[in-house]
C-alpha positions as CSV (number, residue, x, y, z in Angstrom):
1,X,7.8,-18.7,-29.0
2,X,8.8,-15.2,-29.1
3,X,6.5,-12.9,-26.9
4,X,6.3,-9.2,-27.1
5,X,7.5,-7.3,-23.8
6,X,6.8,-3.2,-23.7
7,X,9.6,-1.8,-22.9
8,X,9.3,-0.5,-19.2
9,X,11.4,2.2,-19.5
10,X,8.9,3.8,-21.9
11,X,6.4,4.4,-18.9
12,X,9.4,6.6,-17.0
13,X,9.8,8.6,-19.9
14,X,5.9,9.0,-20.2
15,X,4.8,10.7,-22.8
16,X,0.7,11.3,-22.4
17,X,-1.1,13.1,-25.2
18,X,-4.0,14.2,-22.4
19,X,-2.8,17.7,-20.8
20,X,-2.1,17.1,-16.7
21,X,-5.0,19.4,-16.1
22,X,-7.9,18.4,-17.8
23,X,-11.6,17.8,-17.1
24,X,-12.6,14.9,-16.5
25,X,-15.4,13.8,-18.7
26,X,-12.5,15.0,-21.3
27,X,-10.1,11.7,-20.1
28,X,-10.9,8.5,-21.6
29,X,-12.4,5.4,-19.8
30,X,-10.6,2.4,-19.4
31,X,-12.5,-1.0,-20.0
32,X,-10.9,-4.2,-18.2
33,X,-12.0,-7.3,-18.6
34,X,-11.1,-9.8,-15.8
35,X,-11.8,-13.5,-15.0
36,X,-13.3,-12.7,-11.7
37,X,-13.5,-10.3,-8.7
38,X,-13.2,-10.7,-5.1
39,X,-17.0,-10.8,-3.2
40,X,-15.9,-7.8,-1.2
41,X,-13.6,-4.9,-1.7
42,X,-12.4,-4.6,1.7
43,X,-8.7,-4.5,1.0
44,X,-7.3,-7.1,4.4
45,X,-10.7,-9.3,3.5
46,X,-10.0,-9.5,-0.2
47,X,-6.6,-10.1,-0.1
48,X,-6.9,-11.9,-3.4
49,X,-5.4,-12.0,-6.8
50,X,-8.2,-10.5,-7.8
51,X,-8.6,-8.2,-5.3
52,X,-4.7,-6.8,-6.3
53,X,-6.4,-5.7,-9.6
54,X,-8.5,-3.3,-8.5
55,X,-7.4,-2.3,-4.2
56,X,-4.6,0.1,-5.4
57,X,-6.4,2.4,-7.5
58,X,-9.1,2.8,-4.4
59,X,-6.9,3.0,-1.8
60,X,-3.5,3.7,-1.3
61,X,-1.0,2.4,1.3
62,X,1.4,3.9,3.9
63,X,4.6,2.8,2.2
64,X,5.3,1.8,-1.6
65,X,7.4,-0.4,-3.5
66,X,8.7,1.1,-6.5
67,X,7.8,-1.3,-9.1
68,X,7.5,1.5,-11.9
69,X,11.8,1.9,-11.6
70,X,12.5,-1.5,-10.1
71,X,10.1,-4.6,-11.7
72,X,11.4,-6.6,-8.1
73,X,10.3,-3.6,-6.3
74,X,12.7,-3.9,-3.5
75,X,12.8,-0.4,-2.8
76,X,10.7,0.9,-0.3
77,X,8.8,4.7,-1.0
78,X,6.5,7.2,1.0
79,X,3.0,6.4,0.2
80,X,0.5,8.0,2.7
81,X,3.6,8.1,5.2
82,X,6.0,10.7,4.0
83,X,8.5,9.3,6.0
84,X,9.2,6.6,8.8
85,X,12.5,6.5,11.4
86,X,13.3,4.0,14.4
87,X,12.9,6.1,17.2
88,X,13.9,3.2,19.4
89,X,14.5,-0.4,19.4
90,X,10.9,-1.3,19.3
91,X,8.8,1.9,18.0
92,X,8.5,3.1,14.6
93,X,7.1,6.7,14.2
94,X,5.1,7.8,10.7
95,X,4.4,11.1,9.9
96,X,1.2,10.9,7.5
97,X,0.8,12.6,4.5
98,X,-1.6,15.8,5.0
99,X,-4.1,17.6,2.6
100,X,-5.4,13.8,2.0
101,X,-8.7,13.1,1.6
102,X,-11.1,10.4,1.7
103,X,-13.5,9.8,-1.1
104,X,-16.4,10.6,1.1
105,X,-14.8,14.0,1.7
106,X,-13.6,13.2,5.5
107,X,-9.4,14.2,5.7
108,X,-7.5,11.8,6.4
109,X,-5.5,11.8,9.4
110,X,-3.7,9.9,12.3
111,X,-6.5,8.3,13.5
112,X,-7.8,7.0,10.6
113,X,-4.3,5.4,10.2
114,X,-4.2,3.8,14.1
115,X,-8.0,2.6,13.3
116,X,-6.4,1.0,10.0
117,X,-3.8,-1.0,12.4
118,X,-5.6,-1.2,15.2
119,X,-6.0,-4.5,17.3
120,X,-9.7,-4.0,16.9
121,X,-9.9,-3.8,13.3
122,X,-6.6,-6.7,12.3
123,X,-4.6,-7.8,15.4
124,X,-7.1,-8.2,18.7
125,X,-9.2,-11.1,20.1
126,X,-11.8,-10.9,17.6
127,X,-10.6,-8.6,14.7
128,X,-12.9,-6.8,12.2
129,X,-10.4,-8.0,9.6
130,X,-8.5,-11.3,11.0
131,X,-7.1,-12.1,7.7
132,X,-4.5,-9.3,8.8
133,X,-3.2,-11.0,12.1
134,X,-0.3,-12.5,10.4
135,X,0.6,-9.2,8.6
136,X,0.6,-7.4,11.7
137,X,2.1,-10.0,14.0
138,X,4.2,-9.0,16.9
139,X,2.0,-5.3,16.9
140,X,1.2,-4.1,20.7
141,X,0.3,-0.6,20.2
142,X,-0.8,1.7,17.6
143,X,-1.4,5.5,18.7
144,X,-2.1,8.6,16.9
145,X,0.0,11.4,18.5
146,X,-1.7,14.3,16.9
147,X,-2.9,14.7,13.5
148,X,0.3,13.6,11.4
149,X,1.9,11.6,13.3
150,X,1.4,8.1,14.2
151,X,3.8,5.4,16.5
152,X,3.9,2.0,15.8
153,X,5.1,-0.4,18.7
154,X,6.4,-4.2,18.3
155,X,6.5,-6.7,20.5
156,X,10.2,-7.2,19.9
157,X,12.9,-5.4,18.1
158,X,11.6,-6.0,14.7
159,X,13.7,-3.9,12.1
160,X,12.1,-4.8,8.8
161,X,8.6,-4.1,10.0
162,X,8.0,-1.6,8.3
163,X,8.2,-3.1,4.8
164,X,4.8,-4.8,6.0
165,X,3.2,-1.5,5.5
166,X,3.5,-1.9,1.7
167,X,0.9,-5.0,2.0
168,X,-2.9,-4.5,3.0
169,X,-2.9,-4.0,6.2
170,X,-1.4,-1.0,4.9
171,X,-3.8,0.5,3.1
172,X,-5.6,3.5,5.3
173,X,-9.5,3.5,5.8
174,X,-12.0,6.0,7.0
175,X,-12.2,5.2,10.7
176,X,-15.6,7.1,10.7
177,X,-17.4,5.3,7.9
178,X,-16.1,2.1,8.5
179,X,-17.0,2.2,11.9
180,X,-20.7,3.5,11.0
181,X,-21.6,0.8,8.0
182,X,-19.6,-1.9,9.2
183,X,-17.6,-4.3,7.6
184,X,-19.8,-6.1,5.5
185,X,-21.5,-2.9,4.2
186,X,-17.9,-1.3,3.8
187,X,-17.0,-4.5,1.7
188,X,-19.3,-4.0,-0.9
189,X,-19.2,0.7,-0.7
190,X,-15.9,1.2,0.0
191,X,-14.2,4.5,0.9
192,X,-10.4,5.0,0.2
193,X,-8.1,7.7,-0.7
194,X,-6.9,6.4,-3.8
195,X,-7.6,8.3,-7.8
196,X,-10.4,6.4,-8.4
197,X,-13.4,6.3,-6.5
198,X,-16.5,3.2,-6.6
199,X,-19.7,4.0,-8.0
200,X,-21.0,0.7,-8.5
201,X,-20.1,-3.1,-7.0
202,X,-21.5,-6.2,-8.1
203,X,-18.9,-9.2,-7.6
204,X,-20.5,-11.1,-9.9
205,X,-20.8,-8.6,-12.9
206,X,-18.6,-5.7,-12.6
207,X,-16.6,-2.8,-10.9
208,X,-16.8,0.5,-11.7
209,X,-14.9,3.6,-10.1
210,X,-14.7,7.3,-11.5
211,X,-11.8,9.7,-11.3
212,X,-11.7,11.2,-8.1
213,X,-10.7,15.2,-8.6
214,X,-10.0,15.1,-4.8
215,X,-7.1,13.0,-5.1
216,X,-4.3,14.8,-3.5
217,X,-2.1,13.4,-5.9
218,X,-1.4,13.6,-9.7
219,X,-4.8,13.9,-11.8
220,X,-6.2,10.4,-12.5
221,X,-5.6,9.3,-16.4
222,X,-9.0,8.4,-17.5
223,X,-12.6,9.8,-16.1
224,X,-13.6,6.0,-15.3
225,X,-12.3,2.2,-14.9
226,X,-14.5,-0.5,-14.8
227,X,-13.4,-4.1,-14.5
228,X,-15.9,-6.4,-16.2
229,X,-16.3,-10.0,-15.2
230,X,-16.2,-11.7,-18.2
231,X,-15.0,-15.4,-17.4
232,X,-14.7,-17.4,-21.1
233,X,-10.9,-16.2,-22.5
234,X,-12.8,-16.1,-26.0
235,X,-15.4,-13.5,-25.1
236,X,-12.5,-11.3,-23.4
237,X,-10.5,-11.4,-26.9
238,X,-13.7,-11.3,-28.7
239,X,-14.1,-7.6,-27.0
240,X,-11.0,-6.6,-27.2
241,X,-11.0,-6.8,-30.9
242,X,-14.1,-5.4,-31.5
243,X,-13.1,-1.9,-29.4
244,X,-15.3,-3.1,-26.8
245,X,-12.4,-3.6,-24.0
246,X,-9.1,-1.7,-23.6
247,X,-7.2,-4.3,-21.3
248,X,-7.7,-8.3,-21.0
249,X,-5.8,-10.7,-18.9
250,X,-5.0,-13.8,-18.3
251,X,-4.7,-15.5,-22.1
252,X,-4.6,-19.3,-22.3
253,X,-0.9,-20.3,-23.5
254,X,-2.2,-21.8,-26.7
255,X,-3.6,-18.6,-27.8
256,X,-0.6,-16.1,-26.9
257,X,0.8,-16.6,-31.0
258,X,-2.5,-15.6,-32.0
259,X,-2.9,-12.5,-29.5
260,X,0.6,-11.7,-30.6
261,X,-0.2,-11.6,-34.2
262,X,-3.6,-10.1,-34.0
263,X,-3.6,-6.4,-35.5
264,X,-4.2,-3.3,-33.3
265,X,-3.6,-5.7,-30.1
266,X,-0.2,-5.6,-27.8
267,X,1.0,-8.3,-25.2
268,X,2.4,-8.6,-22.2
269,X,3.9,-11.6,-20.5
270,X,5.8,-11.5,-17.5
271,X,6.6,-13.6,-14.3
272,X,5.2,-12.0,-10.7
273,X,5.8,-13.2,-7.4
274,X,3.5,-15.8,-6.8
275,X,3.9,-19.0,-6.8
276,X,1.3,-22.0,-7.8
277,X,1.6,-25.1,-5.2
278,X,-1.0,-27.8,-3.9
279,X,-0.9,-28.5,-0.4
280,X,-1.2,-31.9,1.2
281,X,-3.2,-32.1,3.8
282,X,-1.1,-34.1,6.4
283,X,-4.1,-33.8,9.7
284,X,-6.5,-36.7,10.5
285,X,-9.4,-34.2,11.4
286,X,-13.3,-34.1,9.8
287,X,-13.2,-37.8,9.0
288,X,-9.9,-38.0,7.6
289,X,-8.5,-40.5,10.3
290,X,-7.0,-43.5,8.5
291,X,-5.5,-40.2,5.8
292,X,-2.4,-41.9,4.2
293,X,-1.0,-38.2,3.4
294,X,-0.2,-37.6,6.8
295,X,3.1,-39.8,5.9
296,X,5.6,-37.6,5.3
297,X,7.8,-40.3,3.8
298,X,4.4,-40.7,1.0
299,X,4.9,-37.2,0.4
300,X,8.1,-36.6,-0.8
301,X,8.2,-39.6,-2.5
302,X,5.3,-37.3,-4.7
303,X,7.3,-34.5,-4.9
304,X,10.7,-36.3,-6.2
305,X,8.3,-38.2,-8.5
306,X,7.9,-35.4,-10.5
307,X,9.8,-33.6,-13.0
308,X,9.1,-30.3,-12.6
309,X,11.4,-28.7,-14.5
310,X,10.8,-30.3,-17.5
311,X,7.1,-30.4,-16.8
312,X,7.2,-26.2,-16.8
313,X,9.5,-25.9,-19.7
314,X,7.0,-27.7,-21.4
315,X,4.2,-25.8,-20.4
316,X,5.5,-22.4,-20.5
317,X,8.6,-22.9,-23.2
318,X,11.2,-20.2,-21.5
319,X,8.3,-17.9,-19.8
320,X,9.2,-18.9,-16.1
321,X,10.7,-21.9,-14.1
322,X,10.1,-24.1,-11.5
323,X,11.9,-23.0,-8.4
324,X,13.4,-24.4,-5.4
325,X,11.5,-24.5,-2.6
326,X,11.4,-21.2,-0.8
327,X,14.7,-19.9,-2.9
328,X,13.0,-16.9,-4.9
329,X,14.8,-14.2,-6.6
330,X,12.5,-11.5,-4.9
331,X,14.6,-12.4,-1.6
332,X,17.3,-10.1,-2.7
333,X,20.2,-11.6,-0.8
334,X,18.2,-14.8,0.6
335,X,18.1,-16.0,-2.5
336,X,20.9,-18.6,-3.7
337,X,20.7,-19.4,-7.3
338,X,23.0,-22.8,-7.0
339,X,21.1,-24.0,-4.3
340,X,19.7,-27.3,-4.7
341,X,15.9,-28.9,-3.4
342,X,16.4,-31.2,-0.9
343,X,14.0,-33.3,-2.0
344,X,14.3,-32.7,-5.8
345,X,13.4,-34.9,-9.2
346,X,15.1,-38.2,-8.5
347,X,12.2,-41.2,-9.2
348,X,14.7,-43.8,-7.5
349,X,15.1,-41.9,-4.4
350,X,10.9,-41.5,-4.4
351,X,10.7,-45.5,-5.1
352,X,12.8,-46.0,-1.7
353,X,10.6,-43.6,0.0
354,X,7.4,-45.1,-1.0
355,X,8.5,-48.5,-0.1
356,X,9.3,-47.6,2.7
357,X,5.9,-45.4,3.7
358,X,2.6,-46.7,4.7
359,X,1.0,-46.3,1.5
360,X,-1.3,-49.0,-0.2
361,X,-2.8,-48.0,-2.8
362,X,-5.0,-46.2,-1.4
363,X,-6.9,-43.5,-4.3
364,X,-6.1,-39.8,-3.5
365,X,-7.8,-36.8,-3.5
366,X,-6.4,-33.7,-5.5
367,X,-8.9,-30.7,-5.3
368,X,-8.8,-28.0,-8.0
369,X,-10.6,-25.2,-8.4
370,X,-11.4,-24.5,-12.2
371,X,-9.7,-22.5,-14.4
372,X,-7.4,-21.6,-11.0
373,X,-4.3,-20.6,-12.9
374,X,-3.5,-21.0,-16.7
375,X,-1.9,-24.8,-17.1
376,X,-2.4,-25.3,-13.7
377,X,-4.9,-28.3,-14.7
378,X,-2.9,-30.0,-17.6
379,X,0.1,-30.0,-14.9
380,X,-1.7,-31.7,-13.0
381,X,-2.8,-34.7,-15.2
382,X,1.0,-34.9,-15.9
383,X,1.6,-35.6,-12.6
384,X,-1.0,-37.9,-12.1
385,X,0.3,-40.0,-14.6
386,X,4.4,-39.6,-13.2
387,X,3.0,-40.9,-9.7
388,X,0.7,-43.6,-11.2
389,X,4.3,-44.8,-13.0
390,X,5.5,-45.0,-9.4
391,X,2.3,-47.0,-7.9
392,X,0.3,-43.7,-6.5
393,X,-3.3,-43.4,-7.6
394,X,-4.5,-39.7,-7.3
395,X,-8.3,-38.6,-8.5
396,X,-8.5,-35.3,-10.6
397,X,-11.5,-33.5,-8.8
398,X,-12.3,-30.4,-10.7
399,X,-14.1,-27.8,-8.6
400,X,-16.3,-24.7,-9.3
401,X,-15.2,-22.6,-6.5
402,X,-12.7,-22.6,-3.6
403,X,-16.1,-23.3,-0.6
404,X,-16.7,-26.9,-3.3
405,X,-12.8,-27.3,-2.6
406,X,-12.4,-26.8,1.1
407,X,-14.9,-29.7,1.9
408,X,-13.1,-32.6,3.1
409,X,-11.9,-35.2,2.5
410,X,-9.1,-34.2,0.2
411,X,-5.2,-34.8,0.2
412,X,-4.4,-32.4,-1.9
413,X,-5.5,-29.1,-2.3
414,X,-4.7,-26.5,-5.0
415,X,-3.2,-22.9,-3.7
416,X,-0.9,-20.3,-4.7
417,X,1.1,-18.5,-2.4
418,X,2.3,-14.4,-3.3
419,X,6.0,-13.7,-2.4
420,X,6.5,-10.2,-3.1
421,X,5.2,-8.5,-0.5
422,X,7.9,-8.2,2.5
423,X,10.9,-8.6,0.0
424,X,12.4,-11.8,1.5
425,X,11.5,-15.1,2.6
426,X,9.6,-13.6,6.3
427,X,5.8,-13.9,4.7
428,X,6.3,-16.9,2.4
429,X,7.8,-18.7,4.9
430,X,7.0,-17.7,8.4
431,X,3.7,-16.4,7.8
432,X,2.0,-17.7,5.5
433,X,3.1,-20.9,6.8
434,X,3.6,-19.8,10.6
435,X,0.9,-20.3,13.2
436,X,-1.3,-17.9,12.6
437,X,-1.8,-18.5,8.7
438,X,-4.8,-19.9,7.0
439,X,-2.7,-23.5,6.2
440,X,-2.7,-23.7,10.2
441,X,-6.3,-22.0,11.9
442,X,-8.7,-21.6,8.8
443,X,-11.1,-24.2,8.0
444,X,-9.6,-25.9,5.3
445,X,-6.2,-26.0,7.4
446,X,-3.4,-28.6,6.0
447,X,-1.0,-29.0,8.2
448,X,0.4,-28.2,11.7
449,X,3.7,-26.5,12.5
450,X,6.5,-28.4,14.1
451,X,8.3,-27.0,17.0
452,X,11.4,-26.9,15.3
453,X,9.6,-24.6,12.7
454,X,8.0,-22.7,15.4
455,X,11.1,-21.8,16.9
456,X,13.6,-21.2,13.8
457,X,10.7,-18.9,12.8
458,X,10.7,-17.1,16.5
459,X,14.4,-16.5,15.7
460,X,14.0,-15.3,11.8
461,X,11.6,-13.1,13.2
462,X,13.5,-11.2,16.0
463,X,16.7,-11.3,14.3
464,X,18.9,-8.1,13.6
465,X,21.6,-9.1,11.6
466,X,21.4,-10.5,8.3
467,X,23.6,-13.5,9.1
468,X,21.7,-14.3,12.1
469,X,18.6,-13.9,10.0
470,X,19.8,-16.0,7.2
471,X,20.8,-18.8,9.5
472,X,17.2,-18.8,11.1
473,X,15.3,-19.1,7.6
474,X,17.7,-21.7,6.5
475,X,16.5,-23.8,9.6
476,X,13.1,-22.8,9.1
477,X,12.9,-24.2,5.4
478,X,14.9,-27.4,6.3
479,X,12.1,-27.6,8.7
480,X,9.4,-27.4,6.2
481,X,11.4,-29.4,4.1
482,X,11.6,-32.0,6.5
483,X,7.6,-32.3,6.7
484,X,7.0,-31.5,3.0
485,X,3.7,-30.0,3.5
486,X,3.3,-28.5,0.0
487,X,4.8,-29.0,-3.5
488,X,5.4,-25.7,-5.6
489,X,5.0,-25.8,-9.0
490,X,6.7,-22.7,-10.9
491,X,6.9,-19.1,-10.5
492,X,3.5,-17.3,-11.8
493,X,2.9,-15.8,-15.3
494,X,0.6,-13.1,-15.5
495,X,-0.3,-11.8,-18.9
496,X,-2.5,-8.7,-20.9
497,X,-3.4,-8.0,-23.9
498,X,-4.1,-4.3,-24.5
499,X,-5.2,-2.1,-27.8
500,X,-2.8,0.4,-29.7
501,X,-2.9,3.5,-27.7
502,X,-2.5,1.9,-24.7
503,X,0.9,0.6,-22.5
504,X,0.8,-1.0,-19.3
505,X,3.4,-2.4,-17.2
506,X,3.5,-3.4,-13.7
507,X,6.1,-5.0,-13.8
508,X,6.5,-8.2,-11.6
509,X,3.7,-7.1,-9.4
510,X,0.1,-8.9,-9.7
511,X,-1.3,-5.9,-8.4
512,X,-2.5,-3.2,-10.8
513,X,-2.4,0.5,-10.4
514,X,-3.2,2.4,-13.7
515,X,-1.6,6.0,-13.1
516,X,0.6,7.5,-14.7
517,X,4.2,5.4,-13.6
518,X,2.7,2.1,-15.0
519,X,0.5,3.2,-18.0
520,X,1.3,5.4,-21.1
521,X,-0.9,6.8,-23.5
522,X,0.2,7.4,-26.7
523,X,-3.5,8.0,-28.7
């Protein structure tokens, strides 16, 4: 199949028919139609797909990725920091952007910024935001110095830190106002310094957030965006068509030819860095004693059961691929495109595994939310069927929402897991997998770290050179290899559909941001 992909370069050499200055009931609006949003728009709370669609045009973060020259978006730029330096092993200093303010009309200043970090609000005892502990890990002190400038102090030399500023925890919040409404109330009014600010929040329905002519930066495109929750695909193309809806996403894969082919309608398809995976849950808690999953031997006999590769190249033609565990191209020079899985496709192997595990027979669990990610479902009943071939029974349990799929008991549980925020394999790995993470503390927790993993990832973490660094992740994935706790499927495909008039790239970002580096007018 032959998909349409804008040309990125055309949003550097914009070309926007609306003058820079103009009014803003003179801009256009811009209606979005998404699958779903996030219950609350705190940015560390919501960290969510669905929450990347709409944070960055709220609120803006202390450093940026340049996705708009580079689609990896390994380059690092001033966001609300202007600039950063290593003022000694352990401290980085910040000076913050000035003439910022917050949509409430408060300036923005250093103290906003330590609030935003603070152990209080992501890294303490009991956090406002705990979601952010891993994000911040190895933080000990956050102080505004005066107004501009802010010092950042790690527990250990940590000399890629400050790439962590590009993900939520780095977005600044109003100290004042969050601190007078709480976080609940902030979740659903939320305050940010971002081009767009929200007038009106219903999770279930829609977002809607004007153009904010305080914005310290360039003049927002259009006088309003609204994200409308519209979860049937055929409603969202339904609207776009009829002039209803500017931008839809997410398009089954059956229907891309007709999208592609539909008059007055572009399409976008691209891969982004994330990366759909089911865990097994491999702990014998909440009534899960006699849980056969918790042999590892079982598991990788799973994983070599299936052919993945041809399983995604099935499913997606030549749209993306199924990886190597933990082997991603967004890891710059981490990544190793001859390496091989340890434990890849090989059903003879996975027989001399499973003969040799505990398993009998027993029927397993596979939890999936609906409609999680596009082919996500139709994989799965092609896996089913490769690990029946091999004497596995697995039971299909289709799910309305992630609380349905959390309840035990389940051996499997679907998940996706986002690489692209730290620009090598120190949040995919270490911590999203590291003791602190959801798979290890949240309620619906999967497995538990091994001390060999716990200490590969102590050295990945406080390592200065490269080589030292590489050496450390390569232990900490044979670890993980070793236990198996999750299988990943391929790397993610996000696509839009969008009318004439209107190009949007984000390149291979999930998270939207519709100014003027990623969007180009042309009506």
């Amino acid at each position: 199949m032959l998909f349409k992909r804008l040309c990125f370069a055309s949003a550097l050499a914009l070309s926007v028919s609306i003058p820079a200055l103009v009014a803003a009931q003179d801009r256009p609006t811009l209606n979005f139609a998404v699958d779903n949003l996030w219950p609350t728009m705190d940015p560390v709370i919501g960290i969510s797909t669905t929450g990347g669609r709409v944070h960055s045009n709220i609120f803006e973060t202390l450093v940026q990725r340049n996705y708009f020259e580079d689609p990896d978006g390994n380059e690092l730029i001033p966001g609300l920091a202007t600039s950063w330096e290593r003022t000694s092993d352990t401290v980085w200093t910040l000076t913050i952007r000035e003439g910022v303010t917050f949509h409430n009309g408060d300036p923005m200043t250093a103290a906003d910024v330590a609030f935003s970090l603070s152990a209080e609000r992501l890294w303490g005892d009991a956090p406002m935001a705990p979601r952010g502990a891993s994000f911040a890990s190895g933080l000990v002190r956050v102080e505004a110095i005066d107004d501009y400038t802010v010092e950042l102090e790690t527990e250990f030399p940590d000399a890629t830190f400050i790439a962590r500023l590009t993900t939520p925890i780095g977005f600044v919040l109003p100290k004042a106002y969050y601190e007078s409404v709480g976080t609940d109330d902030f979740g659903q009014n939320p305050v940010g310094t971002g081009p767009y600010r929200v007038v009106d929040f219903d999770p279930s329905t829609r977002l809607t957030a004007e153009a904010f002519d305080g914005y310290w930066g360039s003049d927002p495109l259009f006088s309003s965006i609204s994200w409308n929750v519209i979860s049937e695909y055929s409603t969202r193309y339904a609207g776009l068509v009829s002039g209803e809806f500017d931008l839809i996403v997410s398009i089954p894969t059956d229907q891309l030819s007709v999208v592609e082919n539909t008059d007055g309608v572009n399409l976008l398809v691209s891969q982004v860095g994330n990366y759909p995976m089911f865990a097994f849950n491999t702990l014998d808690i909440d009534g899960m004693e006699d849980n056969p999953i918790m042999d590892a031997d079982l598991r990788k006999a799973m994983v070599m059961a299936v052919d993945m590769d041809t399983l995604a190249r099935a499913l997606w033609d030549d749209a993306t691929y199924a990886p190597t565990p933990f082997n991603f191209p967004e890891y710059g020079d981490y990544h190793d495109p001859d390496r091989q899985a340890t434990y890849g496709y090989d059903p003879e192997r996975a027989a001399e595994y499973l003969a040799r595990s505990g398993y009998n027979g027993e029927t397993l669990r596979w939890h999936i939310v609906r409609g999680f990610f596009p082919n996500y479902e139709t994989a799965a009943e092609f896996m089913v069927e490769e690990w029946a071939d091999l004497g596995i029974n697995v039971e299909i349990r289709i799910l309305d929402n992630f609380a349905l799929a959390y309840e035990r008991p389940f051996h499997l549980l679907n998940m996706s897991m986002s690489s692209e925020f730290t620009g090598d394999p120190y949040r995919p790995l270490w911590l999203d997998w590291g003791p602190g993470s959801n798979r290890v503390i949240a309620s619906h927790r999967t497995w538990e770290p091994t001390e060999g993993f716990l200490e590969a990832g102590q050295r990945f973490a406080r390592a200065q050179e490269f080589d030292e660094r590489y050496a450390a992740y390569r232990d900490l994935l044979a670890e993980w290899e070793d236990v198996m706790p999750a299988m990943y499927l391929w790397r993610n495909v996000q696509t839009f559909a969008m009318r004439d008039g209107l190009e949007f790239d984000p390149g291979s970002t999930q998270v939207t941001v519709f100014d003027e580096r990623y969007v180009t007018l042309t009506e």
